[in-house]
C-alpha positions in Angstrom: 0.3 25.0 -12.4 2.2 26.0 -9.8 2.1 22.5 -8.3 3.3 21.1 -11.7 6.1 23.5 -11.4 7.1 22.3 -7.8 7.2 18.6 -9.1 9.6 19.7 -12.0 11.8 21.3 -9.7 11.9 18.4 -7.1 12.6 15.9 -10.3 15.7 18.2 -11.4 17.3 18.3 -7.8 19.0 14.9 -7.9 21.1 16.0 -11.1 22.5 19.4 -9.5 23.7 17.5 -6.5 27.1 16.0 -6.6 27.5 12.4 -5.6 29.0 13.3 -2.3 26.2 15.1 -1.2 24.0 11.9 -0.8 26.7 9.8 0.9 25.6 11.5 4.6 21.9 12.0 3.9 20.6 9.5 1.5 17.2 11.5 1.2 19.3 14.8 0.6 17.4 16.2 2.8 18.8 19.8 2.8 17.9 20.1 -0.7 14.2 18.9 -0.5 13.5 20.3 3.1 11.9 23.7 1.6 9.7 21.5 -0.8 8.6 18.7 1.4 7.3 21.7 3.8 4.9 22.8 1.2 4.6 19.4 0.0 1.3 17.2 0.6 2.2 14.7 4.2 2.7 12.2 2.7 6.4 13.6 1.2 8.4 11.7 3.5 7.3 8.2 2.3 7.8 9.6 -1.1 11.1 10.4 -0.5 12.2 7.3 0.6 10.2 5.3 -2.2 11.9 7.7 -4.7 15.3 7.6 -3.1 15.9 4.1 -1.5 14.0 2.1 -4.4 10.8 0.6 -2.2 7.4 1.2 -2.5 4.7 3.6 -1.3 4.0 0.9 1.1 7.5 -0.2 2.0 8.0 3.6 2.8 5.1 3.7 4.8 5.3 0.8 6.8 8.5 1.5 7.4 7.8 4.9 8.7 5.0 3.6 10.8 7.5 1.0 12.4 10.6 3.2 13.1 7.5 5.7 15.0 6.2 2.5 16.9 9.6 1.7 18.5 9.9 5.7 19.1 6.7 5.7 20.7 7.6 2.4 23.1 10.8 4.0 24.0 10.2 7.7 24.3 7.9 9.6 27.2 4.2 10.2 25.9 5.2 14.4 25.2 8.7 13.7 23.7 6.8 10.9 21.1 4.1 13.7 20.7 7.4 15.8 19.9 8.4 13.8 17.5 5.4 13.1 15.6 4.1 16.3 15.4 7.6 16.3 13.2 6.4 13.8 11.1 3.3 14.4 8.9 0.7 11.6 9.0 2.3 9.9 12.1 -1.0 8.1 12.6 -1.7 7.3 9.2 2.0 5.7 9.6 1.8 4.1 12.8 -1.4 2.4 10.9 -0.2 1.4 8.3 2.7 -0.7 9.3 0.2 -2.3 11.4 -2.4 -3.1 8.5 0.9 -4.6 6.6 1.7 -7.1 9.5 5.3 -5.0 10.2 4.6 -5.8 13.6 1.6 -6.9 15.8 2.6 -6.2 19.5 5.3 -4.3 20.7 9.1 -3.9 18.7 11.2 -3.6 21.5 14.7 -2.7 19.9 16.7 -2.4 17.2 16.7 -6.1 16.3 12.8 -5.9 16.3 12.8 -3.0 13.7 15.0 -4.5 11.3 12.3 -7.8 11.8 9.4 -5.5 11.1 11.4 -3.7 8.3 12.4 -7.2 7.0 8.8 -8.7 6.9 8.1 -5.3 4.6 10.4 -7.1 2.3 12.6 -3.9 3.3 16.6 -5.7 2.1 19.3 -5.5 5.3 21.2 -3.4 3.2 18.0 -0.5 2.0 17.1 -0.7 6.2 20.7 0.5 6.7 19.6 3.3 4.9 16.6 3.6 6.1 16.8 5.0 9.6 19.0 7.7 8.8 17.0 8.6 6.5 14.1 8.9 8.9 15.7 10.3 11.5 17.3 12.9 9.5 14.5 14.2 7.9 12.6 14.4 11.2 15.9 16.8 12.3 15.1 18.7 9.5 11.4 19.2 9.7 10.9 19.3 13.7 14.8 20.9 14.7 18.0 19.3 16.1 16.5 18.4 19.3 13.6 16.1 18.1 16.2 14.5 15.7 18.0 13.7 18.9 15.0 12.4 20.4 14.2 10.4 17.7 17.8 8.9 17.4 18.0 8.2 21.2 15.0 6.4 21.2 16.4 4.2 17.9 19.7 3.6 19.6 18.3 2.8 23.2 
């Protein structure tokens, strides 16, 4: 019941937010962050299938490929930081995998729009994307794993 009552409330967010409100945050963030704590891990894929129009595996993979480059480009305990941010990292990290978003290494920021691209992930819903990500991991893990998470993306 109480579950049922959590979904309803989650559906009914997007009308009481103006417009505006999404132009920053695409995932409005803010507004789900009390939920998606509660919420079962995988929330954060949900959110982006929900929000940005892809699917569960889209989300997912997507996820799992914007952690990979994390995890090449950050220090073993700041990626540990970051993850522990992100529930499911694994699961994540595995999945993009399984869906062929990458098979070695993704280097930069021209390798995860590749990996995001062979998701069938549009240039213009992968703009979206890693904000998305990244600002949701500010939320759930605090400014300073945000940080780490956008330094690795823009590094």
């Amino acid at each position: 019941m109480q579950r049922r009552k959590l979904l309803l409330a989650l559906s009914l967010i997007p009308l009481s937010v103006p417009l505006h409100a999404w132009a920053g945050d695409p995932l409005n963030t803010d507004a789900l962050m009390s939920s998606a704590k509660n919420a079962a891990s995988g929330s954060l894929s949900g959110m982006l299938s929900k929000n940005l129009g892809v699917t569960q595996n889209q989300a997912e993979g997507g996820v799992g490929s914007i952690l990979k480059l994390a995890q090449e480009k950050l220090s073993a305990g700041d990626f540990d930081t970051v993850a522990k941010a992100v529930p499911g990292a694994q699961k994540y990290l595995d999945k993009a995998k399984s869906l062929g978003a990458y098979s070695g290494a993704v280097g930069n920021m021209a390798g995860l729009n590749g990996a995001l691209s062979k998701l069938g992930i549009p240039p213009e819903t992968s703009a979206k994307f890693v904000p998305a990500v990244t600002n949701y991991v500010g939320k759930m893990g605090g400014g300073k794993v945000g940080n780490l998470l956008k330094s690795a993306l823009s590094s």
